[in-house]
N, C-alpha and C positions, 0 to 999 in steps of 0.2 A: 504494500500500500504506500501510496506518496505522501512526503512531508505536507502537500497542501491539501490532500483528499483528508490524512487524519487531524489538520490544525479545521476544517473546517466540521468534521463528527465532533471535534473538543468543544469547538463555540455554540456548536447547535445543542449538546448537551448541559452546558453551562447556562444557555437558554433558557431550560426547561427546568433547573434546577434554583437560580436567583432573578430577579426583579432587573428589569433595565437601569432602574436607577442605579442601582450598586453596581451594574458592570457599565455603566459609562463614567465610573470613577476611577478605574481601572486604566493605568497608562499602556498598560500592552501585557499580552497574556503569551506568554512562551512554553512553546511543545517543544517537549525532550523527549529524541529517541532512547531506546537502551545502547547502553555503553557493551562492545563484545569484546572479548577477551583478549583479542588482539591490540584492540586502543587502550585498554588497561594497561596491558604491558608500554607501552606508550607513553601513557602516562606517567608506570611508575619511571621507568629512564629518568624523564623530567625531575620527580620526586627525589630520585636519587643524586643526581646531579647538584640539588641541594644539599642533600646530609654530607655528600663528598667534598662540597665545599667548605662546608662549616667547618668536618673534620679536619680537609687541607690547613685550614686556619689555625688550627692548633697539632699542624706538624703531623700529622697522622695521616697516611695514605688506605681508604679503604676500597677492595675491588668485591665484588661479589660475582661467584659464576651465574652460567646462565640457569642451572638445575635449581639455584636459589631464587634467582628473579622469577624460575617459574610455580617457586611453593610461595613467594611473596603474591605473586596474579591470583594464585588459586585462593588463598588466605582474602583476601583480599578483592576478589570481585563478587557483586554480588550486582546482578541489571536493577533488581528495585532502587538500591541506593543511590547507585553512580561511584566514584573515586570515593566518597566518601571511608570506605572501609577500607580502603587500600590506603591512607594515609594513616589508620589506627594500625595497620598491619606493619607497618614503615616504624612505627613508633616501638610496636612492642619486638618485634623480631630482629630489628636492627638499633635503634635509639637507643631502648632502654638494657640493651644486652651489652651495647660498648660502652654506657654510660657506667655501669657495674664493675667492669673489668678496668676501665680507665681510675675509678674513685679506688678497687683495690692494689693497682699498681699491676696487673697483666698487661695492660694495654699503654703506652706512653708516648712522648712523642717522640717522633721519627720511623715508630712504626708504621709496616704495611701488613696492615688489616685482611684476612680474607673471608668473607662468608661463603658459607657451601652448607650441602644439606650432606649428611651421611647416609650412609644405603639403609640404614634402620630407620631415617624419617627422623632423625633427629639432625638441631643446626648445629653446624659446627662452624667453630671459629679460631681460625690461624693467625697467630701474631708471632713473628720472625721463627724461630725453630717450636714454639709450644703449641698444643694442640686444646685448645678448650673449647667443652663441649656446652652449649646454651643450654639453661636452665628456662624454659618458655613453657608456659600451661601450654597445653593443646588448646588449640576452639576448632572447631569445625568451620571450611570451605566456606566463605559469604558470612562470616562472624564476625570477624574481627573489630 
């Protein structure tokens, strides 16, 4: 179905559901597709791009494979919400996991960071020769 076939089911039901007056106070009504899995990944790039920065900033080089970017999509996409859980996914699987390691002295600067997933579904996280494994509650797929 086309963007203008279903922006125009949207307004005819909006019709039928409020009063003229209240939607000609309305400056403009925008229809959102679902987001598919491929532009989440998309998206998180961007996302990441950020935290790489930040980290750059404080001397820490972090890479993540791509087997990680694709349990950060999975975690992380969910079509009702949009990006939105893909940024709590960013926060809990990477944020607050370096956050952790850096406050106990695993992680410092000049290191280079790696995220990666382990063949048992657990994250794992390399910094110069040590191997530390993430401490992350599970949530299920579109939870986060």
């Amino acid at each position: 179905m086309s963007y203008n076939r279903i922006k125009t089911l949207v307004n005819e039901e909006l019709k039928s559901y409020f009063r003229p007056e209240f939607l000609n106070r309305l400056d403009e009504i925008i229809v959102f597709r679902q987001l598919t899995k491929k532009e989440v990944k998309q998206i998180a790039d961007i996302f990441l791009r950020d935290v790489f920065k930040r980290a750059d900033e404080k001397g820490i080089k972090i890479e993540v494979t791509e087997k990680f970017k694709d349990r950060l999509v999975d975690e992380g996409f969910n079509p009702t919400y949009g990006a939105r859980p893909l940024r709590r996914a960013i926060m809990r699987l990477i944020e607050d996991c370096l956050a952790e390691r850096i406050l106990t002295g695993d992680i410092k600067e000049g290191d280079v960071v790696i995220m990666d997933v382990d063949p048992d579904g657990s994250i794992a996280v390399l910094a110069g020769d040590k191997k530390m494994r993430a401490e992350i509650d599970a949530v299920p797929a579109g939870i986060a």
